[in-house]
C-alpha positions as CSV (number, residue, x, y, z in Angstrom):
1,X,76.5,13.2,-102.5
2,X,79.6,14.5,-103.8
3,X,79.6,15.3,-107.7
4,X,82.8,14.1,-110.0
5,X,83.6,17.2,-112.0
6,X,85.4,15.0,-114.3
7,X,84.0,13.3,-116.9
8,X,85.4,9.7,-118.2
9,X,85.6,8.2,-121.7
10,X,82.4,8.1,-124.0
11,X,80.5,8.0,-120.5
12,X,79.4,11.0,-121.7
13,X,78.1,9.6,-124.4
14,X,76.2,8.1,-122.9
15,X,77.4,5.8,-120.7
16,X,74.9,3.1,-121.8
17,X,74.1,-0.6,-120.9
18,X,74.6,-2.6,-118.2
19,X,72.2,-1.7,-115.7
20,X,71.1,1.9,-117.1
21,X,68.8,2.3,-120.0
22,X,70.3,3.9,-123.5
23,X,67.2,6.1,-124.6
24,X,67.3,7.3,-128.1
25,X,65.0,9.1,-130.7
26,X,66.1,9.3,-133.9
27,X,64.3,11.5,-136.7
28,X,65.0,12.6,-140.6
29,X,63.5,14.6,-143.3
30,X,60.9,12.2,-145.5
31,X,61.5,15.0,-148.2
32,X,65.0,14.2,-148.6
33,X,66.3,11.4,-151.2
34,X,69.2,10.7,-148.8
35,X,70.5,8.6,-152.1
36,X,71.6,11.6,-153.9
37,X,73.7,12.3,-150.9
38,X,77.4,10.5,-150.7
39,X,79.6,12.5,-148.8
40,X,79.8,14.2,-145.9
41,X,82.4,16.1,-143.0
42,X,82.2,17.4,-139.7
43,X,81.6,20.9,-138.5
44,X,84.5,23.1,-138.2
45,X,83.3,23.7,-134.2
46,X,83.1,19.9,-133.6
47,X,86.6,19.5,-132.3
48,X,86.4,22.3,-130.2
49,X,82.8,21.4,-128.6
50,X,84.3,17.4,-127.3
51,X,87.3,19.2,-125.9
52,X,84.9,21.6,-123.9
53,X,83.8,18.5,-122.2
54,X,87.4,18.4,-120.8
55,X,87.0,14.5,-120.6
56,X,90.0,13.0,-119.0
57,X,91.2,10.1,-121.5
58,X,93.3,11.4,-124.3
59,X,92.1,8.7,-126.8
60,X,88.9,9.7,-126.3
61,X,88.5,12.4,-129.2
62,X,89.5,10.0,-131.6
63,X,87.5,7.7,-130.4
64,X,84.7,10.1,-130.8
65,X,85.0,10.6,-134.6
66,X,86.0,7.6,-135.6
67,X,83.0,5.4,-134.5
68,X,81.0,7.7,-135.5
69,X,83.2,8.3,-139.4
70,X,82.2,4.3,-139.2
71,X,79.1,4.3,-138.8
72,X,78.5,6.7,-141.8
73,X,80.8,4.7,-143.9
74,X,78.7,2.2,-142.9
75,X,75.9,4.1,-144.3
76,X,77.5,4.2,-147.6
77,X,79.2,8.0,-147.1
78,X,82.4,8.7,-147.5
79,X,84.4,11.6,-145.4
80,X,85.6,14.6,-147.8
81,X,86.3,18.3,-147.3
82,X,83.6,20.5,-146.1
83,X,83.7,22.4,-149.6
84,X,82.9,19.1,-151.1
85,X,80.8,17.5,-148.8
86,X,76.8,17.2,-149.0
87,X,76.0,16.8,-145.2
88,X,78.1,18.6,-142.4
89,X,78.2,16.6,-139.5
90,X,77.6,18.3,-136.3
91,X,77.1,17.8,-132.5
92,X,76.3,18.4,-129.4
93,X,77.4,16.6,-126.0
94,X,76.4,18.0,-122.5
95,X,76.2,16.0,-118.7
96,X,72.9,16.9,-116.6
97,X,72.5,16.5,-112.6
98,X,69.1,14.2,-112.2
99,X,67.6,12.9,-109.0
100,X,65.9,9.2,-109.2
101,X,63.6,9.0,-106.9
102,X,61.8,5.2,-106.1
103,X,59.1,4.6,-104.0
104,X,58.9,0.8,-102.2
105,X,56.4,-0.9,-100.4
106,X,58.5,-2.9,-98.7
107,X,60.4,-1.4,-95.5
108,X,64.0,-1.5,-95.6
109,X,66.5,-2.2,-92.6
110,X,66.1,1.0,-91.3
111,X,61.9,1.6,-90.9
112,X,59.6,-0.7,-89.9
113,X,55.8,0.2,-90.0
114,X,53.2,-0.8,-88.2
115,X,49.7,1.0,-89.7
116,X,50.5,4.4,-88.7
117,X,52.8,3.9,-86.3
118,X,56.3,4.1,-87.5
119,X,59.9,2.8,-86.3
120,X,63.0,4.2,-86.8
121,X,66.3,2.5,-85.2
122,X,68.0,6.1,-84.4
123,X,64.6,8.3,-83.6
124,X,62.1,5.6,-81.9
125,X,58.6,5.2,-82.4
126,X,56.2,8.1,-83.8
127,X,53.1,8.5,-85.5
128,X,53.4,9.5,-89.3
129,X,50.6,9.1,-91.8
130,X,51.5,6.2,-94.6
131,X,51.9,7.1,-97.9
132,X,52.4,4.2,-100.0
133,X,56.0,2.9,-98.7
134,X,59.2,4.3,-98.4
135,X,61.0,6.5,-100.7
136,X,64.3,6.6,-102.0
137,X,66.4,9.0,-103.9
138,X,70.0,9.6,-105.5
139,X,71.7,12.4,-107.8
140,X,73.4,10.9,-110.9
141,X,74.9,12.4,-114.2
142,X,72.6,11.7,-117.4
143,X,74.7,12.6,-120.6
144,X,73.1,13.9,-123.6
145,X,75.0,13.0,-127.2
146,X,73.2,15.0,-130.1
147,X,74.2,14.3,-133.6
148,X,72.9,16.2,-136.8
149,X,72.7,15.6,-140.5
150,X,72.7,19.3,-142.2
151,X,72.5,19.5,-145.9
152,X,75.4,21.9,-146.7
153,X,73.5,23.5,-149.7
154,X,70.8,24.4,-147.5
155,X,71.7,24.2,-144.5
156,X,68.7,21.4,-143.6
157,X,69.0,19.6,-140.9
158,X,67.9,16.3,-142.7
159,X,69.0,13.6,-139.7
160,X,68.6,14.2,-136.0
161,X,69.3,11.2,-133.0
162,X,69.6,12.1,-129.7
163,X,70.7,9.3,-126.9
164,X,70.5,9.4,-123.0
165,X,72.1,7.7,-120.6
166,X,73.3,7.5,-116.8
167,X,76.8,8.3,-117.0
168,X,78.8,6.0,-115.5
169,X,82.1,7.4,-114.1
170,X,83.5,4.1,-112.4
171,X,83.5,1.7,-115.1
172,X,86.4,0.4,-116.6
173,X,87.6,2.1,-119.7
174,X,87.0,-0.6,-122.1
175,X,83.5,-1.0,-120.8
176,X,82.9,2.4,-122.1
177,X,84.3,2.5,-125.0
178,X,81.6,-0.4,-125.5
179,X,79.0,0.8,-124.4
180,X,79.6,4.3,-126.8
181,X,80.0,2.1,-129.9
182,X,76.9,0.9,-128.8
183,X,75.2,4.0,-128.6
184,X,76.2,5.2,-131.7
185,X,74.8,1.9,-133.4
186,X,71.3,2.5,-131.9
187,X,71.6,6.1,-133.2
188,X,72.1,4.5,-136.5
189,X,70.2,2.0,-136.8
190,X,66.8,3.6,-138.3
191,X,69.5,6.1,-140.3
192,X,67.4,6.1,-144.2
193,X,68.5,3.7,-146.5
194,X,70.9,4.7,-149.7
């Protein structure tokens, strides 16, 4: 199967929903009183990491920050200067070759089984022990979106989520842009309260 070298819109991120799953794990520091904390800004390398991914929508680095800018002003922090700011935002964004592999019972058009014997349309009849049903595999792209909290005193990471998904190359732009504003809810939505 041939592999798209070029990425699309927030697919990275995650392309999540629809018919893929959107895994994410979220973590913080219980030792931090995240209500003494009210401002944050991004990592100076954060810019330069989502162009690396070479993604081929121009909108899609704003994009980037700003859902996630809302979601933390959601969160009750405001954006400031990194000399100001108590948490440094910072992330990481990378797309992984998987193979799914699925095992069925039931044959497909192509075999037809009969005990031991088996039938294949182009091959003909042979004998092949059974083992369980037929199997099935495909490559797809999973991307990875990490996102850290670091205190900038400290340099703690206080706030870790990481989200998973199959990325999803052929779907329409807006679609995407959905489904990576949805991702970065679920990333949020266990973030401490104020």
């Amino acid at each position: 199967m041939r592999l798209i070298k070029t990425l699309s819109v927030v697919t990275i991120v995650l392309g999540l929903v629809g018919c893929t799953s959107i895994r994410v794990k979220s973590e913080y520091s219980t030792d931090t009183n995240f209500s003494q904390l009210k401002s944050y800004a991004w990592a100076a390398d954060s810019t330069e990491k989502i162009k690396q991914l070479n993604i081929d929508d121009p909108e899609f680095d704003q994009l980037f920050f700003s859902v996630i800018d809302d979601a933390l002003r959601s969160k009750g922090f405001r954006k400031t200067d990194a000399r100001q700011a108590d948490l440094v935002v910072d992330c990481y964004a990378a797309i992984d070759v998987k193979v799914a592999v699925s095992e069925t019972d039931t044959p497909d058009s192509q075999l037809s089984q009969v005990g031991l014997f088996h039938y294949k349309p182009a091959a003909g009849w042979s004998v092949e022990p059974t083992y369980g049903g037929a199997q099935d595999s495909r490559e797809y792209e999973q991307g990875t979106l990490i996102l850290s909290l670091v205190k900038s005193d400290s340099d703690e990471t206080v706030w870790l989520s990481i989200a998973e998904a199959e990325v999803l190359h052929n779907a329409p732009n807006a679609f995407r842009k959905r489904r990576f504003r949805k991702v970065i809810r679920r990333m949020f939505i266990d973030f401490p309260a104020q």
